[in-house]
PDB file of N, CA, C, O and CB in Angstrom:
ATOM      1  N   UNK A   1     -20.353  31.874   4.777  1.00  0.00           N
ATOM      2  CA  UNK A   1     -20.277  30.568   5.379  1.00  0.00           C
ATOM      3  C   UNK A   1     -18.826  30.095   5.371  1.00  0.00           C
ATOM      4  O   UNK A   1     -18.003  30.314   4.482  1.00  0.00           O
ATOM      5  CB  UNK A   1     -21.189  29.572   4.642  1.00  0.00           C
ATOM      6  N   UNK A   2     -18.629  29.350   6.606  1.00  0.00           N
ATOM      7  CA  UNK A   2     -16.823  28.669   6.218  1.00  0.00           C
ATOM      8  C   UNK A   2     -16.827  27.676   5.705  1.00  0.00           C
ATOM      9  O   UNK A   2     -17.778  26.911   5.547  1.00  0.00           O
ATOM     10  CB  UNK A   2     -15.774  28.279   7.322  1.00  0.00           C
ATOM     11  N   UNK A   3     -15.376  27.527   5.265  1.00  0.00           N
ATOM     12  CA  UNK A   3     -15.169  26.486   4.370  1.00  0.00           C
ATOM     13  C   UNK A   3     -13.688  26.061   4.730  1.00  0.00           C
ATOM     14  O   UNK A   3     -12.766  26.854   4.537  1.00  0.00           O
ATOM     15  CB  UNK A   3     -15.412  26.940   2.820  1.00  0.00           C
ATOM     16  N   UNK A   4     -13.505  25.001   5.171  1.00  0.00           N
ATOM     17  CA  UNK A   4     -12.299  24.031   5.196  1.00  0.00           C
ATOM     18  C   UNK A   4     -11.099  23.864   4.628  1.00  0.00           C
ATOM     19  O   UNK A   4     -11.333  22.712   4.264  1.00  0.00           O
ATOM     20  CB  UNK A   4     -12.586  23.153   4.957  1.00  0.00           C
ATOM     21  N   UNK A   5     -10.054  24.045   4.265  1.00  0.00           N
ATOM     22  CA  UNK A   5      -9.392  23.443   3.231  1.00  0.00           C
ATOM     23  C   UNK A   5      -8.627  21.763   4.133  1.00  0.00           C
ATOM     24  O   UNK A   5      -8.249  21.924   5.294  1.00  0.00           O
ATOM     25  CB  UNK A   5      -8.100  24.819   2.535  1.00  0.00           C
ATOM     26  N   UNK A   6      -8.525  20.772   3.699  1.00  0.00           N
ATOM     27  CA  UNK A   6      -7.648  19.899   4.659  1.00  0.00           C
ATOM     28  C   UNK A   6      -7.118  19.269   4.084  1.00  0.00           C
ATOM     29  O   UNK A   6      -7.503  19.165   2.919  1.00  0.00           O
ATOM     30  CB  UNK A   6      -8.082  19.152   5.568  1.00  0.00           C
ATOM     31  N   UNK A   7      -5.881  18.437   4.530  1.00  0.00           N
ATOM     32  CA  UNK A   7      -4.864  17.584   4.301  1.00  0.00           C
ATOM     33  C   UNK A   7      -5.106  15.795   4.924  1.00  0.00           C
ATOM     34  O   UNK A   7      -5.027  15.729   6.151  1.00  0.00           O
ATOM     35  CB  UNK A   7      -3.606  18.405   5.015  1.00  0.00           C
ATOM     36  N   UNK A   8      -5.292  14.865   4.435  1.00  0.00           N
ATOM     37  CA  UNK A   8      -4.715  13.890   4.881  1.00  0.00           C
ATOM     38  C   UNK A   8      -3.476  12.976   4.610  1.00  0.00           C
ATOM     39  O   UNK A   8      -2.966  12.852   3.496  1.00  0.00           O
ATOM     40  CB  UNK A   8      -5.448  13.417   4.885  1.00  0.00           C
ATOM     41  N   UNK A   9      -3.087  12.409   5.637  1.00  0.00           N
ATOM     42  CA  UNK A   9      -1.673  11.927   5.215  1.00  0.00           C
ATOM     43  C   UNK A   9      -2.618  10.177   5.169  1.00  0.00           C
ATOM     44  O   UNK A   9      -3.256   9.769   6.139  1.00  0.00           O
ATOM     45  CB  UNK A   9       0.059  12.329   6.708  1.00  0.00           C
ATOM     46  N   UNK A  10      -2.482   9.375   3.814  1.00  0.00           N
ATOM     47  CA  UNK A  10      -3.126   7.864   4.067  1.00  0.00           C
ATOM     48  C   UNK A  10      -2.031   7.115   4.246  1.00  0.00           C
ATOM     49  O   UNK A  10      -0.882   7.544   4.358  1.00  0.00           O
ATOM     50  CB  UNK A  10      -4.036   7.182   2.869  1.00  0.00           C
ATOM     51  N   UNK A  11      -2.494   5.629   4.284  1.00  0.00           N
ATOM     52  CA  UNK A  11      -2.048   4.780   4.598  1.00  0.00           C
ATOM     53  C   UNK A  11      -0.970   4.380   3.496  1.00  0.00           C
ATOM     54  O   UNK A  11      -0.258   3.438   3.847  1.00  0.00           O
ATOM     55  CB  UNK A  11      -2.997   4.031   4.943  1.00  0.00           C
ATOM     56  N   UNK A  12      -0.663   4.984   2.039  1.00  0.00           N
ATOM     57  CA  UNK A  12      -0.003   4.360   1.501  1.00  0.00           C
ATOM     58  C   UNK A  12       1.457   5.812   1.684  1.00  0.00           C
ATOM     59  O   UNK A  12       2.384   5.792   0.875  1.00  0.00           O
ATOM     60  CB  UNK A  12      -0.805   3.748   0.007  1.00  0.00           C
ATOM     61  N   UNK A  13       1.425   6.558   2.442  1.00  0.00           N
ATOM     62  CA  UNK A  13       2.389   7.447   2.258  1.00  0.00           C
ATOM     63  C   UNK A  13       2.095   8.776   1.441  1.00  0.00           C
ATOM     64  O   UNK A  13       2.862   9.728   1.297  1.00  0.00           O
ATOM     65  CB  UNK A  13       3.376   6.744   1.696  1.00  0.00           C
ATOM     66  N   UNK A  14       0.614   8.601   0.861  1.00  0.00           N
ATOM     67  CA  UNK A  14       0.585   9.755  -0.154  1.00  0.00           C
ATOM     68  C   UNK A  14      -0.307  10.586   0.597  1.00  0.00           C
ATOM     69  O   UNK A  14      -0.701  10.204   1.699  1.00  0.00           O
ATOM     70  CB  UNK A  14       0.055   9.421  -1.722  1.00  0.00           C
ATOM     71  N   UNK A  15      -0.777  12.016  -0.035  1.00  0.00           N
ATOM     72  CA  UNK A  15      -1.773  13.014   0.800  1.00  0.00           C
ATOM     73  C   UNK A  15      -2.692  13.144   0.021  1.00  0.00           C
ATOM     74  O   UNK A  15      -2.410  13.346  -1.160  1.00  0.00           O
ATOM     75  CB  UNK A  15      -1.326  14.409   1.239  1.00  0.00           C
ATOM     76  N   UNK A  16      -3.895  13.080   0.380  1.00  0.00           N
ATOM     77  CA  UNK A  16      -4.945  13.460  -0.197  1.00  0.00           C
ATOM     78  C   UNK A  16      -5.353  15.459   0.276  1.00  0.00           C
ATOM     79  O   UNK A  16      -5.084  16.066   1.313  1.00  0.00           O
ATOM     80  CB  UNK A  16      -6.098  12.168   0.352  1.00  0.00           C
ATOM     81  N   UNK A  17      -5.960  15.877  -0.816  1.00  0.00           N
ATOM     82  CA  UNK A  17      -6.278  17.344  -0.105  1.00  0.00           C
ATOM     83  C   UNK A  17      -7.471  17.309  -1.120  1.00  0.00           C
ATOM     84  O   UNK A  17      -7.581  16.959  -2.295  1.00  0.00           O
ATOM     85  CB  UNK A  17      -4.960  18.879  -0.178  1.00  0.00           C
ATOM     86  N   UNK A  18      -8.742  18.073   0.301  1.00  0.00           N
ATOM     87  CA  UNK A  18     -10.049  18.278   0.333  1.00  0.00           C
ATOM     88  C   UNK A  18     -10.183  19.541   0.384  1.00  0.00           C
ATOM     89  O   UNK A  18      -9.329  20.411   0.559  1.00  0.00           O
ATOM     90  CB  UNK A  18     -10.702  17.674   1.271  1.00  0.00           C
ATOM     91  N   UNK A  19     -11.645  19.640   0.171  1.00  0.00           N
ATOM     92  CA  UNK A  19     -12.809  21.073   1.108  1.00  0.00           C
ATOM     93  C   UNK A  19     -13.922  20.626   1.311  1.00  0.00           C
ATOM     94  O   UNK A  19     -14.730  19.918   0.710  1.00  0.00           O
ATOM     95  CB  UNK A  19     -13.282  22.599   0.299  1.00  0.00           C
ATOM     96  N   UNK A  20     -13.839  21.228   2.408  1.00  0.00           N
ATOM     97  CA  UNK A  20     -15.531  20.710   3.023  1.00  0.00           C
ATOM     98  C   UNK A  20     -16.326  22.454   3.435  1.00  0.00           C
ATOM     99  O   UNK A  20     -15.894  23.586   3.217  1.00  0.00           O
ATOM    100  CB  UNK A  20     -15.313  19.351   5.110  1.00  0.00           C
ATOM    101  N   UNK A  21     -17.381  22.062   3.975  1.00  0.00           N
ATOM    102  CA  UNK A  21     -18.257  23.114   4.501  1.00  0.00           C
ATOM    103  C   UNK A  21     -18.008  22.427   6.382  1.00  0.00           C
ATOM    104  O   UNK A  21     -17.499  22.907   7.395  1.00  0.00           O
ATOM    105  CB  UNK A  21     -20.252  23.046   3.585  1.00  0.00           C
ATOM    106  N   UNK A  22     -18.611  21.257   6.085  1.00  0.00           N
ATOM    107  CA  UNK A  22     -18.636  20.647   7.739  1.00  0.00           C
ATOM    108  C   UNK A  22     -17.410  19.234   8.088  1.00  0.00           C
ATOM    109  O   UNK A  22     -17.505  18.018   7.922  1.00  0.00           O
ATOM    110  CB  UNK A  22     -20.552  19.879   8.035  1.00  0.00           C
ATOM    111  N   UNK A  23     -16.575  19.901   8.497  1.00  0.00           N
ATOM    112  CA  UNK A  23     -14.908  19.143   8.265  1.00  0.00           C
ATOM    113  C   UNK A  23     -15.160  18.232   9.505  1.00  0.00           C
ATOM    114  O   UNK A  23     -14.526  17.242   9.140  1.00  0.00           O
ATOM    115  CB  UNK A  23     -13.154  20.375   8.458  1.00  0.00           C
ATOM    116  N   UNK A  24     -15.584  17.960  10.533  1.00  0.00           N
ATOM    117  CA  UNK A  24     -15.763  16.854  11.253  1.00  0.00           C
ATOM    118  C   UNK A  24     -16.631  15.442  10.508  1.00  0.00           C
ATOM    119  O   UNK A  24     -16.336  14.251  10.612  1.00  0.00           O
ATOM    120  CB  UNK A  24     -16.467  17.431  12.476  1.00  0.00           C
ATOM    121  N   UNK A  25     -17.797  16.085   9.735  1.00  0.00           N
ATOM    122  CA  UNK A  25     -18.603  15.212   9.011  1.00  0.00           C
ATOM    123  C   UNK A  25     -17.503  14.397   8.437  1.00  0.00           C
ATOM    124  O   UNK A  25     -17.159  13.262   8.766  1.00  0.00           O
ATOM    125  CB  UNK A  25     -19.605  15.891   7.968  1.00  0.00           C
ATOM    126  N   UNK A  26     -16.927  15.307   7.368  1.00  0.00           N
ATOM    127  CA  UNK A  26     -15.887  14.645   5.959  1.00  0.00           C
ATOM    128  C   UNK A  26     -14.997  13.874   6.525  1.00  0.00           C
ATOM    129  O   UNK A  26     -14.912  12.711   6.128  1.00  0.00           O
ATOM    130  CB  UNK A  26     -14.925  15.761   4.977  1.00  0.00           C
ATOM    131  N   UNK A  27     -14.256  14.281   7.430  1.00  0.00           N
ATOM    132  CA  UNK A  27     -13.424  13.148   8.035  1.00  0.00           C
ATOM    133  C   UNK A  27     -13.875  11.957   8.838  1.00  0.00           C
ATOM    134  O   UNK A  27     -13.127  11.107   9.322  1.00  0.00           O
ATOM    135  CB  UNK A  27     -12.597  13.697   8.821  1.00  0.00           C
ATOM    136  N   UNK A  28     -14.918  11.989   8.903  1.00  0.00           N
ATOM    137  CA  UNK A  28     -15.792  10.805   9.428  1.00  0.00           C
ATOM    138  C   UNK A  28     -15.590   9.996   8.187  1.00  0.00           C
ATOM    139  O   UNK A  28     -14.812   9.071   7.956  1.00  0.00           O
ATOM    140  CB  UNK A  28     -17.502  11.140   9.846  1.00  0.00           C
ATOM    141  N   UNK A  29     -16.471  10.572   7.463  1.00  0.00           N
ATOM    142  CA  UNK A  29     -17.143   9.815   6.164  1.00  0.00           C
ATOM    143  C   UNK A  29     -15.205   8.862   5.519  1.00  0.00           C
ATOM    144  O   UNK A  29     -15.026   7.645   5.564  1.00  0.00           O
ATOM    145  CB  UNK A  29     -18.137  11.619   4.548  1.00  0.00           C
ATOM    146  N   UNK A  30     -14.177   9.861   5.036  1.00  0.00           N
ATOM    147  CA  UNK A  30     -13.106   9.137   5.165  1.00  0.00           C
ATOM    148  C   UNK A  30     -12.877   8.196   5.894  1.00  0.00           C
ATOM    149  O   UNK A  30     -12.643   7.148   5.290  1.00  0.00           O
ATOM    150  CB  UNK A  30     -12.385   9.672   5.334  1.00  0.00           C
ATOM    151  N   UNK A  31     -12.853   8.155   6.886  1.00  0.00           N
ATOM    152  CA  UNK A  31     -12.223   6.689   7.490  1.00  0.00           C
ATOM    153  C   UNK A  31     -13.206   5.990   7.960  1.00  0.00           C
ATOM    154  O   UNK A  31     -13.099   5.283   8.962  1.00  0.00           O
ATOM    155  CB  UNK A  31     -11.179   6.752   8.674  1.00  0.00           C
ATOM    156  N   UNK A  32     -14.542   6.159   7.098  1.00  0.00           N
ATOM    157  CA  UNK A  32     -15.581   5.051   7.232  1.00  0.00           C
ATOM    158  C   UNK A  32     -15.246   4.278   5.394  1.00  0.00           C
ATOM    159  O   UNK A  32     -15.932   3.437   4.812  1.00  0.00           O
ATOM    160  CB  UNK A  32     -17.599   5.927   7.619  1.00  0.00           C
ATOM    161  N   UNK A  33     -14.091   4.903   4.959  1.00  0.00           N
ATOM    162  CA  UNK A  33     -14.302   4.305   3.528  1.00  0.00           C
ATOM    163  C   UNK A  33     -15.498   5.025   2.736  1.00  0.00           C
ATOM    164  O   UNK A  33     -15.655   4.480   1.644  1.00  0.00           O
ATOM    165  CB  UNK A  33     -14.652   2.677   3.648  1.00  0.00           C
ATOM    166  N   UNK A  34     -16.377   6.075   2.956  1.00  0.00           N
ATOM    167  CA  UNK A  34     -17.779   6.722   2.049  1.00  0.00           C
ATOM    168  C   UNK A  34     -16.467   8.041   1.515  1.00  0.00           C
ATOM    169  O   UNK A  34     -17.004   8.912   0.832  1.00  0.00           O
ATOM    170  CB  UNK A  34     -19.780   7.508   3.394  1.00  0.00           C
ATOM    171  N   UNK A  35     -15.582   8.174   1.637  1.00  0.00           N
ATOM    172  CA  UNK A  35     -15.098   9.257   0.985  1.00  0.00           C
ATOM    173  C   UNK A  35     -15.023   9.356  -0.547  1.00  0.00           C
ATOM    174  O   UNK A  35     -15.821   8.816  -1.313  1.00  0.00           O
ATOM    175  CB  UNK A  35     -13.933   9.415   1.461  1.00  0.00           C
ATOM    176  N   UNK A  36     -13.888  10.169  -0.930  1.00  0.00           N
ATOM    177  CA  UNK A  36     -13.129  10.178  -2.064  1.00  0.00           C
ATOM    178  C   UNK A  36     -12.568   8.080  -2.329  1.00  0.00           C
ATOM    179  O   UNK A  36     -12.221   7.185  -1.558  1.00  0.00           O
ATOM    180  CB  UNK A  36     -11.613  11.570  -1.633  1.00  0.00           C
ATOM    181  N   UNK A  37     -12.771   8.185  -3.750  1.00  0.00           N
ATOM    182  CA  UNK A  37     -12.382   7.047  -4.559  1.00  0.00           C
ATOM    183  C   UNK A  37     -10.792   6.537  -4.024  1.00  0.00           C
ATOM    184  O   UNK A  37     -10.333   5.435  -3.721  1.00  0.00           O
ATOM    185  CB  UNK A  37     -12.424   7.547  -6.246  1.00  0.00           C
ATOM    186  N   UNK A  38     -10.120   8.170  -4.085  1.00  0.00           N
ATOM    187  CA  UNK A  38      -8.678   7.583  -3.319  1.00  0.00           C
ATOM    188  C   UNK A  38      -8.983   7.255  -2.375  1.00  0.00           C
ATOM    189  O   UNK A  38      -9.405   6.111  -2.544  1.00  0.00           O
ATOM    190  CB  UNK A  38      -7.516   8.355  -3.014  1.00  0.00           C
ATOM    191  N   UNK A  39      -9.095   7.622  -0.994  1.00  0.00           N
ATOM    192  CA  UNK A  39      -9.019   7.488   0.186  1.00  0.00           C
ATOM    193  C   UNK A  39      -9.946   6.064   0.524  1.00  0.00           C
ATOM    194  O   UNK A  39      -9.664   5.410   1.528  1.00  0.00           O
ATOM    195  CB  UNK A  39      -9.426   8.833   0.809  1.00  0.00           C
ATOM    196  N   UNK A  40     -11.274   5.559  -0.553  1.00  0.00           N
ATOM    197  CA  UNK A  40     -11.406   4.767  -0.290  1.00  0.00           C
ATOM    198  C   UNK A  40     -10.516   3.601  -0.267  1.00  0.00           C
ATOM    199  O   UNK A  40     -10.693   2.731   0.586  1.00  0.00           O
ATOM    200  CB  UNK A  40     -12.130   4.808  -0.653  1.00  0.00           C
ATOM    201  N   UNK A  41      -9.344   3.488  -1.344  1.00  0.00           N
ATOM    202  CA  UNK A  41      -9.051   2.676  -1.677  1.00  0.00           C
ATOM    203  C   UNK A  41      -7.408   2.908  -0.430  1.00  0.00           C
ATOM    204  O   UNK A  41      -6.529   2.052  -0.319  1.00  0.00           O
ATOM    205  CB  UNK A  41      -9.227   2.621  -3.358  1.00  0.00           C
ATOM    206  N   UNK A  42      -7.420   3.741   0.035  1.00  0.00           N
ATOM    207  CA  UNK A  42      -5.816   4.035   0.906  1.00  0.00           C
ATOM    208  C   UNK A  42      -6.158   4.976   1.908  1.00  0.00           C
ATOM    209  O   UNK A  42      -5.774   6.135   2.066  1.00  0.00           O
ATOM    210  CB  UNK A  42      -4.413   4.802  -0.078  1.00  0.00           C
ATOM    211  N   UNK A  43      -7.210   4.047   2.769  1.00  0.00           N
ATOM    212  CA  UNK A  43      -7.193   5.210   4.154  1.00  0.00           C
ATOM    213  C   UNK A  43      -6.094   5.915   4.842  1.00  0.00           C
ATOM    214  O   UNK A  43      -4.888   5.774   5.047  1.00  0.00           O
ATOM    215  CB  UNK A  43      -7.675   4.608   5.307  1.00  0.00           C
ATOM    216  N   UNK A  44      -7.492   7.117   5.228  1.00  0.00           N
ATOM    217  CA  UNK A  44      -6.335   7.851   6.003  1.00  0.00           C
ATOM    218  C   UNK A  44      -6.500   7.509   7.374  1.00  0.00           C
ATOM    219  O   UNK A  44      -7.519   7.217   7.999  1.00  0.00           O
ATOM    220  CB  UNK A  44      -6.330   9.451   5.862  1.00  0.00           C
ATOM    221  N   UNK A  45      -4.805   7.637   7.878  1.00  0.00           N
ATOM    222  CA  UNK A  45      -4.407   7.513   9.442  1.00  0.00           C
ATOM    223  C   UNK A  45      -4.710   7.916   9.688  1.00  0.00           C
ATOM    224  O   UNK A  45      -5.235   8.784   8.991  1.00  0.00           O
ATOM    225  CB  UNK A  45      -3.631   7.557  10.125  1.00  0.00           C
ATOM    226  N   UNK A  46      -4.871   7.906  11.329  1.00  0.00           N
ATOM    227  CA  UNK A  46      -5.713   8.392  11.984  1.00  0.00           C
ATOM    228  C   UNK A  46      -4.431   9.274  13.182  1.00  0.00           C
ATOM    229  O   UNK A  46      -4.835   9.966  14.116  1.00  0.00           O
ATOM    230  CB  UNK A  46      -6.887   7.113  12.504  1.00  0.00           C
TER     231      UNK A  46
END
């Protein structure tokens, strides 16, 4: 099965780095705020 590795650049200048299985889902869920604790708190750009 694949697996993702990804980068976001957020809103405060810093990067968050993930893995997913389904990488369109996860980046949804990020910039709905349901992500990671960071990213909730310092979305990522879009």
């Amino acid at each position: 099965m694949k697996a993702y590795t990804y980068i976001l650049l957020c809103c405060n200048g810093q990067y968050y780095v993930g893995s997913t299985k389904n990488l369109e889902k996860r980046i949804n869920e990020h910039q709905m705020g349901f992500g990671s604790n960071f990213t909730k708190k310092h979305l990522p750009i879009n």
